[in-house]
N, C-alpha and C positions, 0 to 999 in steps of 0.2 A: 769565294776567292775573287780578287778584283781582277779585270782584263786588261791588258796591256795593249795599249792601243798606242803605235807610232805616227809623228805626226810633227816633219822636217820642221825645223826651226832657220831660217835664213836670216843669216849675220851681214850685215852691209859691212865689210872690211873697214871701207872707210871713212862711215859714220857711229857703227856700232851700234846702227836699227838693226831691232828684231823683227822677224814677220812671220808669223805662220797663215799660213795658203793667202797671201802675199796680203794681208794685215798687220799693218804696224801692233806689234804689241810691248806691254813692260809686265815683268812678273815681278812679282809680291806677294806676300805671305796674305793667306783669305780672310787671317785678323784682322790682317792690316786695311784693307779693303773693307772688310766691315764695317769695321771703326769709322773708315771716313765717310760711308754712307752713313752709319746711324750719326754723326755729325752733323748730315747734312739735313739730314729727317727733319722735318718741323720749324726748320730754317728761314731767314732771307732768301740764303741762296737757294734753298728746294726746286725752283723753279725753275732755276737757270737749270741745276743737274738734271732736271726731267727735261728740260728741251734738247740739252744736247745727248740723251739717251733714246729720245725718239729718232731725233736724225739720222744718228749713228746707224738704228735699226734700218731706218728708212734707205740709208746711203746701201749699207751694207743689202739689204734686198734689190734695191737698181743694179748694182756690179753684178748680183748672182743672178738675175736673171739677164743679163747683156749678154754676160759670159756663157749661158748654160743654153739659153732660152727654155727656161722650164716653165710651166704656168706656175700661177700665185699660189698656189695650195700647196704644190711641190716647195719653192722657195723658202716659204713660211717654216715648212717643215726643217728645211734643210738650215735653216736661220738658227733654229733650235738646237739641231745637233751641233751647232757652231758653236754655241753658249758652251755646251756641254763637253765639246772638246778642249774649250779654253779653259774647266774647272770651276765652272758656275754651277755646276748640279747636276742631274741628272733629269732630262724632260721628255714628260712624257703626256704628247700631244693628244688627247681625246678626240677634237673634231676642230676642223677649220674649213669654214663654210667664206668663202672672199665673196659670194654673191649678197650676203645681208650682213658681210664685217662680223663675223662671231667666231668666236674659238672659244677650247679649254684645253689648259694646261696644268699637268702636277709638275710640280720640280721639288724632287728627290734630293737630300743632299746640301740644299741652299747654305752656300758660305754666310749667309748675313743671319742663320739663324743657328751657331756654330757655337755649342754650349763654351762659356769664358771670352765670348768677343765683349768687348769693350763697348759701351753705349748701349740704345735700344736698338733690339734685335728686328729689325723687321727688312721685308723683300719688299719696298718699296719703287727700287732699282727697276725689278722686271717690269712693275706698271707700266711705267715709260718706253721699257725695251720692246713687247708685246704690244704697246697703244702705236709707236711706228712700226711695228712690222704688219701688222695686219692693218693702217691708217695705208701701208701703199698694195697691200694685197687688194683691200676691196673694190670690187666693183663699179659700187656707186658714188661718185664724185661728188654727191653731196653728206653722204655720210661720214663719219670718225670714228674712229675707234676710242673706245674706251673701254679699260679694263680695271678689274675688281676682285681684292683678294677674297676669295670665300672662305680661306683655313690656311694655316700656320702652323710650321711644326713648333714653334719657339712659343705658342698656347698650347700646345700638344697634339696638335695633329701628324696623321702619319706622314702627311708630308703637306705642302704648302698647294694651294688648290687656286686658279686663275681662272676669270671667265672673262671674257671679252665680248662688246656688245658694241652695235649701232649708237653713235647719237649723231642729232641732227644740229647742226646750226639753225640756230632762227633770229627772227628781227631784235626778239626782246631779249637777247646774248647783252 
């Protein structure tokens, strides 16, 4: 049985933004979303959509720890459950380690891998989401985040599998 989780919606009267926990948001059907990821998949624009998916994550971890002061391991977490209240899946954190930039994550549920969505199926999305949330958890200021699907439920897995690792900038980038 699914759980019924509330969670206010705020209407600007007199713009007609939405916000939940005072995030501008728009809904849309998780096809539809789909669709315009696997769109963008393999694209031109790829690039641009991963940049401004890391930011996002990025921005959205600076506000919650302003607002909370929670450390970066807490944040990360809390980033997640964020995804998952806005109907991105279901995520389920294994480990977030911000002293050497690594985490895993499963995400249950992934709209982009939603038997009948339009395009290729792939969580491509969360690379970016995941490479900024843990690119502003970590530690070490010279390290990045990067992260790597290990499994897909859209190849059949039981659910879609994320790791996130270190990398370094160097001279010969």
């Amino acid at each position: 049985m699914a759980s019924v989780q509330t969670i206010p919606v705020e209407i600007d009267e007199s713009s007609g933004e939405w916000r939940l926990n005072g995030t501008p948001v728009l809904v849309l059907p998780r096809e539809d979303m789909a669709q315009l990821q696997g769109t963008v998949a393999g694209s031109p624009a790829e690039s641009a959509w991963q940049a401004v998916a890391r930011r996002s994550a990025r921005q959205w971890c600076e506000a919650e720890a302003a607002r909370s002061g929670a450390d970066a391991a807490t944040v990360f977490a809390r980033y997640l459950d964020s995804l998952g209240q806005r109907g991105w899946g279901r995520f389920e954190l294994l480990y977030c380690r911000p002293g050497d930039c690594g985490a895993a994550i499963r995400v249950h549920n992934s709209p982009f891998t939603v038997a009948g969505a339009r395009g290729p199926r792939t969580c491509r999305t969360f690379l970016a989401w995941f490479e900024g949330a843990m690119g502003w958890a970590c530690d070490d200021p010279d390290l990045f985040a990067i992260a790597e699907e290990r499994a897909c439920t859209a190849s059949g897995a039981e659910a879609c599998e994320f790791v996130v690792r270190p990398g370094v900038a160097s001279d010969d980038d």
